[in-house]
DOLO-316526 format. One line per field, with one value per atom (N, C-alpha, C): atom name; residue in three letters; residue number from 1; x, y, z. Coordinates in steps of 0.1 Angstrom, whole numbers, always signed. Each point is the difference from the previous one (the first is absolute). Example, Ala and Ser with C-alpha at 12.3 -4.5 7.8 and 13.67 -1.06 7.14 Angstrom:
guvo = [N	CA	C	N	CA	C]
milo = [Ala	Ala	Ala	Ser	Ser	Ser]
nupa = [1	1	1	2	2	2]
X = [+132	-9	+9	-4	+9	-8]
Y = [-57	+12	+12	+11	+11	+11]
Z = [+78	+0	+0	-7	+0	+8]
***
This chain:
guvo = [N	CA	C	N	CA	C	N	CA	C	N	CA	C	N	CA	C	N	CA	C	N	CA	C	N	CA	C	N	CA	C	N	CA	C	N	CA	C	N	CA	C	N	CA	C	N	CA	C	N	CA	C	N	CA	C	N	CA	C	N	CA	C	N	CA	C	N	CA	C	N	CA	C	N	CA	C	N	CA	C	N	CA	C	N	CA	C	N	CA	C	N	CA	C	N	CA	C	N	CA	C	N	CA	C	N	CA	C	N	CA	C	N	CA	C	N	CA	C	N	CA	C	N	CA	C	N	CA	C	N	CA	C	N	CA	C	N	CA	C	N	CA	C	N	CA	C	N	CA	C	N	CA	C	N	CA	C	N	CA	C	N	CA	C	N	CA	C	N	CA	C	N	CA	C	N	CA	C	N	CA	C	N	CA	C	N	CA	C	N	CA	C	N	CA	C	N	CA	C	N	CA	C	N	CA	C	N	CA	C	N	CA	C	N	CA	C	N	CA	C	N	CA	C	N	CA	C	N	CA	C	N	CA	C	N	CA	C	N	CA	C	N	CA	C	N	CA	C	N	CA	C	N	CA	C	N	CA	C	N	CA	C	N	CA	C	N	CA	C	N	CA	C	N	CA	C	N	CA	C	N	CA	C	N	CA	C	N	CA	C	N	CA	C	N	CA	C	N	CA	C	N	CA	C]
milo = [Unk	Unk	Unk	Unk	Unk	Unk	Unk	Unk	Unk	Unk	Unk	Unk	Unk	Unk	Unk	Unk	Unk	Unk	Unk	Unk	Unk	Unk	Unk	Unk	Unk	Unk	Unk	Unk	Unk	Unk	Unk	Unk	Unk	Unk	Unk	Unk	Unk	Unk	Unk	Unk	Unk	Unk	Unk	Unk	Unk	Unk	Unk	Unk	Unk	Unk	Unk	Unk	Unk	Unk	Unk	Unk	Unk	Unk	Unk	Unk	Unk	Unk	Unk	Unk	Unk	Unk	Unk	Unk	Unk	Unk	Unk	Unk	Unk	Unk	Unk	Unk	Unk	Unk	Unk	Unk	Unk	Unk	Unk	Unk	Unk	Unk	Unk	Unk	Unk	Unk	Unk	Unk	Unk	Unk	Unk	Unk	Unk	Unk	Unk	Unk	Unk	Unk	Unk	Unk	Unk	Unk	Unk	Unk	Unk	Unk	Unk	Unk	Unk	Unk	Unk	Unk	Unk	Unk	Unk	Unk	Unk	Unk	Unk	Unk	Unk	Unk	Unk	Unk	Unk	Unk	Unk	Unk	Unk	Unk	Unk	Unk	Unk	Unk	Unk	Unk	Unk	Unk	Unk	Unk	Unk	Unk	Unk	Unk	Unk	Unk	Unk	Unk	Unk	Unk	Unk	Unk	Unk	Unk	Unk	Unk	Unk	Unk	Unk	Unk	Unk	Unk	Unk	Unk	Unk	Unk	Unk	Unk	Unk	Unk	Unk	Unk	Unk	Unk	Unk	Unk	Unk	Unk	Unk	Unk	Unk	Unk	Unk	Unk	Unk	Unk	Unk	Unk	Unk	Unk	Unk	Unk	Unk	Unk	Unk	Unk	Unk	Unk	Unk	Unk	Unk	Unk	Unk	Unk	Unk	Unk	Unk	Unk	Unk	Unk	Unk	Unk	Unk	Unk	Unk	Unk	Unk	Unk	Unk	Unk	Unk	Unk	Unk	Unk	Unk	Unk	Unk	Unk	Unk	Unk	Unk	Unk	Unk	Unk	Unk	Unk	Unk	Unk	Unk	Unk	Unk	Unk	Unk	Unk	Unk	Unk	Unk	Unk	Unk	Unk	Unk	Unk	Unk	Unk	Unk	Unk	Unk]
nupa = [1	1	1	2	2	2	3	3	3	4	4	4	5	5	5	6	6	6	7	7	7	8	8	8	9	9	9	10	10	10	11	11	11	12	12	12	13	13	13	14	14	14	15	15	15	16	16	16	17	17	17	18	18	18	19	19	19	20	20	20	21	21	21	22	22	22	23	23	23	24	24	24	25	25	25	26	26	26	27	27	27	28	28	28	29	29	29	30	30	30	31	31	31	32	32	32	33	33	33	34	34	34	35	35	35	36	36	36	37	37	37	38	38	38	39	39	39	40	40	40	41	41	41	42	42	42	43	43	43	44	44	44	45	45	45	46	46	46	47	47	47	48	48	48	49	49	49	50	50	50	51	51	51	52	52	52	53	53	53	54	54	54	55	55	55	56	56	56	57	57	57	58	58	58	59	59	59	60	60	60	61	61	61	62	62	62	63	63	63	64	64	64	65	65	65	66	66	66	67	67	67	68	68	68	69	69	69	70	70	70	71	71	71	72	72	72	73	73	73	74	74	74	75	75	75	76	76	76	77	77	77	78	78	78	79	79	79	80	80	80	81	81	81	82	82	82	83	83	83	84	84	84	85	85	85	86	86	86	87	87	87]
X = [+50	-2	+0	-15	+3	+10	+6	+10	-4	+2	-3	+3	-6	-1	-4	-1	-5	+12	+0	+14	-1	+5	-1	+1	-6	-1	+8	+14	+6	-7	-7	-2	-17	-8	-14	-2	-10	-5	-2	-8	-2	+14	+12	+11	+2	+2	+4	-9	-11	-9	+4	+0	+4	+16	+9	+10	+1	-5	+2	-10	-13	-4	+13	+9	-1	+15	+7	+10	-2	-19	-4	-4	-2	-2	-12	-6	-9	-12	-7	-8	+4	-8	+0	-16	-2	-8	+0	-13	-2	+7	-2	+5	+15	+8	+13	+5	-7	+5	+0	-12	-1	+9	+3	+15	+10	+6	+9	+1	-9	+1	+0	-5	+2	+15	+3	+19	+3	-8	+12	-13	-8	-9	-10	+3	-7	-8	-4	-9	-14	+0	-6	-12	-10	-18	-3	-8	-9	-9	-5	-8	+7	+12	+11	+0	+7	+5	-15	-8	-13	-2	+1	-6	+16	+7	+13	-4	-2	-2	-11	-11	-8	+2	+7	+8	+7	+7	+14	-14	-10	-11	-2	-8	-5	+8	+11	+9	+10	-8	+3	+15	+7	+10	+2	-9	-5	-13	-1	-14	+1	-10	-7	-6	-2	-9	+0	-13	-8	+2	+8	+5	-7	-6	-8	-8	-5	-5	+9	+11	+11	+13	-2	+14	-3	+8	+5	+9	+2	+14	-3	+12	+4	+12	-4	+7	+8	+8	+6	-1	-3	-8	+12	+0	+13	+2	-10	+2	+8	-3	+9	+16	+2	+13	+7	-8	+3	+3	-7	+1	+11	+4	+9	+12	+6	+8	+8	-12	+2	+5	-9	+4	+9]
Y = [-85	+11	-6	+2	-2	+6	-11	+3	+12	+8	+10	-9	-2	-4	+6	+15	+10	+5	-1	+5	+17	+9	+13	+0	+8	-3	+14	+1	+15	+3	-7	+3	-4	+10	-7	-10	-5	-11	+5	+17	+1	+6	+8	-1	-13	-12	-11	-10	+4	-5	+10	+13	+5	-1	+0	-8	-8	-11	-15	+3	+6	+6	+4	+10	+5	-8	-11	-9	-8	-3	-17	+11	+12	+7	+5	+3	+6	-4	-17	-8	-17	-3	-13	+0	-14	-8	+5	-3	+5	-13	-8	-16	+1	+0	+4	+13	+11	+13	-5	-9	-3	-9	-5	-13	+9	+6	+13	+9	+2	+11	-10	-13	-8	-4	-2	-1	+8	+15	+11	+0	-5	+2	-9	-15	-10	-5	+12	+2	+7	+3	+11	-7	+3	-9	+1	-7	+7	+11	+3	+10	+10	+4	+8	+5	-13	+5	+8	-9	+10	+14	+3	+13	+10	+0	+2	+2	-6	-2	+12	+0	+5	+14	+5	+12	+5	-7	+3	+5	-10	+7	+11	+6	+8	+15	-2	+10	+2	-11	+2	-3	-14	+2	-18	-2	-18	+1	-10	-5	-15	-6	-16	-4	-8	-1	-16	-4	-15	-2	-12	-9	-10	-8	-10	-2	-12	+1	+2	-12	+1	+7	+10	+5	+15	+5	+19	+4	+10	+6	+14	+0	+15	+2	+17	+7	+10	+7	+10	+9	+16	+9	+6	+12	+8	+12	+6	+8	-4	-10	-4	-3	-8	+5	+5	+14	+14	+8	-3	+3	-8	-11	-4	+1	+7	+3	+14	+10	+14	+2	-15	+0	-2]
Z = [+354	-9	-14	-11	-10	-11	-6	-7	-16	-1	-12	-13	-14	-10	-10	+2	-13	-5	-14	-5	-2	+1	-8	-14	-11	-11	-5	-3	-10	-10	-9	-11	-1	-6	-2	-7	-2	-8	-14	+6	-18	-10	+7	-8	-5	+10	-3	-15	+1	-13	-11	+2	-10	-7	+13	-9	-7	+6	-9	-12	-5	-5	-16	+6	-12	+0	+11	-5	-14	+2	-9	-12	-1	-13	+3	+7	+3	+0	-6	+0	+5	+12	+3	+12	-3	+4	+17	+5	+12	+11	-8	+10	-2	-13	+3	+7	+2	+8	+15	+6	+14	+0	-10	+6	-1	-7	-1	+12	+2	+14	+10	+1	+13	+2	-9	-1	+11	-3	+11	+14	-2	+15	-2	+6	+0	+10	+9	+10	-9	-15	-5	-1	+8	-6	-18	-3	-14	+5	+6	+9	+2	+1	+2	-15	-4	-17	-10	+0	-4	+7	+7	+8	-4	-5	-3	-16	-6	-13	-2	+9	+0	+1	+8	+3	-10	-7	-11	-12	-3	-8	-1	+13	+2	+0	+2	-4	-10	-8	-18	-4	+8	+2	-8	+0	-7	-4	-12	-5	+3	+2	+7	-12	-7	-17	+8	+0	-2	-11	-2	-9	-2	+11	-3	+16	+1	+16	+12	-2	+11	-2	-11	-5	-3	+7	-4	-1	-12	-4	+8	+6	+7	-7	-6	-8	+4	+0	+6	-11	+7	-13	+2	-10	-6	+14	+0	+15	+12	+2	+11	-2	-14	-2	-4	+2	-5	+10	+12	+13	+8	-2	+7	-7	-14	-3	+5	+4	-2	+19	+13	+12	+5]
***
């Protein structure tokens, strides 16, 4: 019988970005956020963290700003922690 290796995850990914998010002040580099979140889930792809990022966007909860070619500032917008104050 193969042995099970999936961990259960309590907490989502995207609480988890938005935390650390509004820990570092609510602006940091997209390459420091994926080493930051890998800390707590070091199974996490870049394909994971983009599609997550992507998500947090789209529901107005972060901005992504191209910085340069290999560099993005993800921002954490005021709605969200305004919304995670009042939950």
């Amino acid at each position: 019988m193969a042995k099970a290796t999936a961990i259960w995850r309590t907490e989502p990914l995207d609480v988890i970005i938005l935390e650390i998010l509004s820990s570092k002040g609510g602006t940091i580099t997209d390459k420091n956020l994926y080493d930051a979140v890998r800390t707590l889930r070091p199974d996490l792809s870049m394909n994971e963290f983009n599609k997550a990022l992507l998500r947090l966007e789209i529901k107005g909860y972060i901005s992504v700003a191209t910085v340069k070619k290999n560099l993005r500032n993800v921002i954490l917008l005021s709605r969200a922690a305004e919304e995670r104050r009042k939950g």
